[in-house]
N, C-alpha and C positions, 0 to 999 in steps of 0.2 A: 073872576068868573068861577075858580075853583070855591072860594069859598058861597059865593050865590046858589052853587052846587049842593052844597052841605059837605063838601070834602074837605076835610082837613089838610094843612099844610103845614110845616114844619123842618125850618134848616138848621141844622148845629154842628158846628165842627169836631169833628170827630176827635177820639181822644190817639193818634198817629204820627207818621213821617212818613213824608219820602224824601228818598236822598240817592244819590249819587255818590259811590267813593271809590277813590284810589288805591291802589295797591301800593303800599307804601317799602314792597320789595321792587319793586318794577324800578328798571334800569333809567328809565326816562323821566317818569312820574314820580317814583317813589324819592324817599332821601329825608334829611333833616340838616342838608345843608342852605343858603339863605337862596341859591338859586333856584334846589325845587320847591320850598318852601313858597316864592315869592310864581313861580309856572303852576303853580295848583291855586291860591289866590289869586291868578289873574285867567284861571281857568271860571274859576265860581264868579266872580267880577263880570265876566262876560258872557253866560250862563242865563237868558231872556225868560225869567223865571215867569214875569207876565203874563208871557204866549202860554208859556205852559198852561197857567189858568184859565186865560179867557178861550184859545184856541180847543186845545188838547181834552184838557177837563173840564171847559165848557160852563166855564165860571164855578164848578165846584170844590174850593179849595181855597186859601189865606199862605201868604208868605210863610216861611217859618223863620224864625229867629236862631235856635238853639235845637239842643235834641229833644228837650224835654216835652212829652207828650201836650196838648189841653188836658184840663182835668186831672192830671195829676201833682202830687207835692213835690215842687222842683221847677215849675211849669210859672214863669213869669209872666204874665201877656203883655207885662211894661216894656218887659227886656229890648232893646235893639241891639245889635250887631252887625257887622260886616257882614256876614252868612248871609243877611237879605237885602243887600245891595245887587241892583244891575247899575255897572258902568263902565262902560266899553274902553271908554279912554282912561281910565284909569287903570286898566287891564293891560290897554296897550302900551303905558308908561312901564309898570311893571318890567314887561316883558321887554320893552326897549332896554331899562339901566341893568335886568341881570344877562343883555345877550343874547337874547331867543329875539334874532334879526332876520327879516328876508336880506340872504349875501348875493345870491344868484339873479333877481329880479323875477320871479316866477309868481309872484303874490301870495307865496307861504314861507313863514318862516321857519328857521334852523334853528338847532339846537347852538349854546353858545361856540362848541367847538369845530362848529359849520356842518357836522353830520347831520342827517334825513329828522323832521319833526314830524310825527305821524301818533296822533290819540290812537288807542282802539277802544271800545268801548262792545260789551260784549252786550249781545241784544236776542230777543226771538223775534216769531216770525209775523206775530197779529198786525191788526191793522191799528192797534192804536200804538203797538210801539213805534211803527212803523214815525206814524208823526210825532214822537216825541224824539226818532232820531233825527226829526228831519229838521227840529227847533234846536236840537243837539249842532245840527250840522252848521244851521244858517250863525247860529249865536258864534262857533269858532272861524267859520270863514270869515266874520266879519272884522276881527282882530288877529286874522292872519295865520290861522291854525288849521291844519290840515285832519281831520278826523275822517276814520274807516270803522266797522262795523261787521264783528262776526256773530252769523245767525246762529243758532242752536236752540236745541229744546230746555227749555226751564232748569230740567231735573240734569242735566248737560252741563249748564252752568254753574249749578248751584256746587255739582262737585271739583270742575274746575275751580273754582273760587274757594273754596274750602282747601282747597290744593296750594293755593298761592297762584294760580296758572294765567288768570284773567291782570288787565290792568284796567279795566275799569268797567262800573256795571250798577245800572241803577235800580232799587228796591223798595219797599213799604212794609212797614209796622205797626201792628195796633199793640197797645200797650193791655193787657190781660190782669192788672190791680192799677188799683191810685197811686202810684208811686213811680218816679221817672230812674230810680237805681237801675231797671232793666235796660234802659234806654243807652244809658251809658258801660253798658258791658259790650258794647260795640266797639267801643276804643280802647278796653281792659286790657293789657297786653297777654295775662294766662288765659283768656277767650278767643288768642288767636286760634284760627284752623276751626273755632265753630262759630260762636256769634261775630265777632270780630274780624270780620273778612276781611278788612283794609290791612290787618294784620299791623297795625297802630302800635308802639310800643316807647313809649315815653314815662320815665320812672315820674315827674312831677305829678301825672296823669294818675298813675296808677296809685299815688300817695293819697292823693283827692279821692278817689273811688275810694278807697279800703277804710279811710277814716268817715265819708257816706255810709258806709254800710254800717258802724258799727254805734252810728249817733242815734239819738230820738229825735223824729218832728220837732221843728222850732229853727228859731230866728239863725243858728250856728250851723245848721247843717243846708238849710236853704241858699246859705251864703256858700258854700262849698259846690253847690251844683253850677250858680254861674261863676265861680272861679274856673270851673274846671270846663264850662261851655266858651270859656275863654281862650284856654288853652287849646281846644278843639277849631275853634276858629282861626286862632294864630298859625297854626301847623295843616289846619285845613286837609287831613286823614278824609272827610266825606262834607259831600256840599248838599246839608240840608234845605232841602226845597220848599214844599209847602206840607201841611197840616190839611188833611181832606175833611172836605163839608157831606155831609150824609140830607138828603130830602125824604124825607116822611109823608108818604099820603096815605090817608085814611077815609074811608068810605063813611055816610052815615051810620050805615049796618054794623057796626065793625065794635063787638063787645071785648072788653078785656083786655084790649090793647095797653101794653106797661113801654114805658118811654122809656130809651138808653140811657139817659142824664136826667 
């Protein structure tokens, strides 16, 4: 009908992230032993990334794989990983063999050494966060996890999180060149405190980055970004979500219009 109109249409995924991450000092969440290792994996595992699109964003958006923007060099569309799995029971395994059991019978489980399991997940106050905590909520209750939610302003969190203060808090990115190196200064460990809010700190990680940065385009350094979206998914520091779709309408009238991509 739009086009019977003479109005143009036009969807393309944008060249971004959203993600969700950890605090990887947080007492609960954070660590790099195989137990929170294996509670932040069965965190993203269980994670109804689906809803997210069809509900929330309202079919504007594509899984993600990796950090790597669309559009940029680094940016596989082959690539699959674990990052864009939902499965619940797989989550709930997880979390069975490291110990994060219900002991009490209450239908949420504990930490392995039977103290309180309780996400927070830092949020404001719109109406669309509102439903993405509420796909937040339903995806942990459904493997047994108890998740809460403190409100604040944007500008509130952003300096808590820069602080270290938040344990968990989800964001978006648009990447500003062709190139996904910015993307991965997320996980850099000397970007803790600014881009690096998960406060990620893994020398393997950081070996990968420094030798990206100082390679040329081609088939050697291409191979270093999914080494290192590997390691990102193994240790599971932030659970990349989807890749946003952008709609373009354009009127007949409409001169001089220059397209994103």
């Amino acid at each position: 009908n739009l086009a019977k109109r003479g109005i143009g249409v036009r969807r393309y995924v944008n060249s971004d992230i959203a993600f969700s991450w950890f605090n990887m000092e947080d007492p609960l969440v954070g660590g790099y032993t195989p137990d929170k290792v294996a509670l932040r994996r069965a965190i993203s595992l269980a994670y109804d990334v689906d809803t997210e699109i069809r509900i929330v964003r309202r079919g504007q958006a594509v899984p993600a794989q990796a950090a790597m923007p669309p559009h940029t060099f680094g940016h596989d569309p082959a690539y699959k990983s674990e990052n864009g799995d939902f499965d619940p029971a797989r989550a709930k395994g997880l979390l069975d063999t490291y110990g994060y059991r219900d002991r009490d019978g209450d239908g949420w489980r504990e930490q392995p050494d039977g103290s309180p399991l309780v996400l927070r997940m830092a949020t404001e106050g719109s109406q669309i966060d509102r439903q993405f905590n509420e796909n937040w909520r339903k995806s942990m209750s459904a493997v047994g996890l108890r998740m809460d939610f403190n409100t604040a302003q944007w500008p509130e969190n952003y300096k808590a999180a820069r602080a270290g203060k938040l344990q968990m808090w989800f964001l978006g990115s648009t990447s500003a060149e062709p190139d996904a190196q910015g993307a991965l200064e997320y996980m850099y460990s000397p970007s803790i405190g600014s881009a690096n809010l998960a406060r990620f700190k893994l020398p393997a990680f950081d070996a990968l980055y420094s030798r990206i940065k100082l390679l040329p385009d081609g088939p050697e350094r291409a191979a270093l970004f999914l080494e290192a979206s590997k390691l990102v998914t193994a240790y599971m520091p932030y659970r990349i979500q989807v890749h946003r779709v952008y709609t373009d309408l354009t009127q007949p009238w409409i001169t001089g219009w220059r397209e994103a991509f």
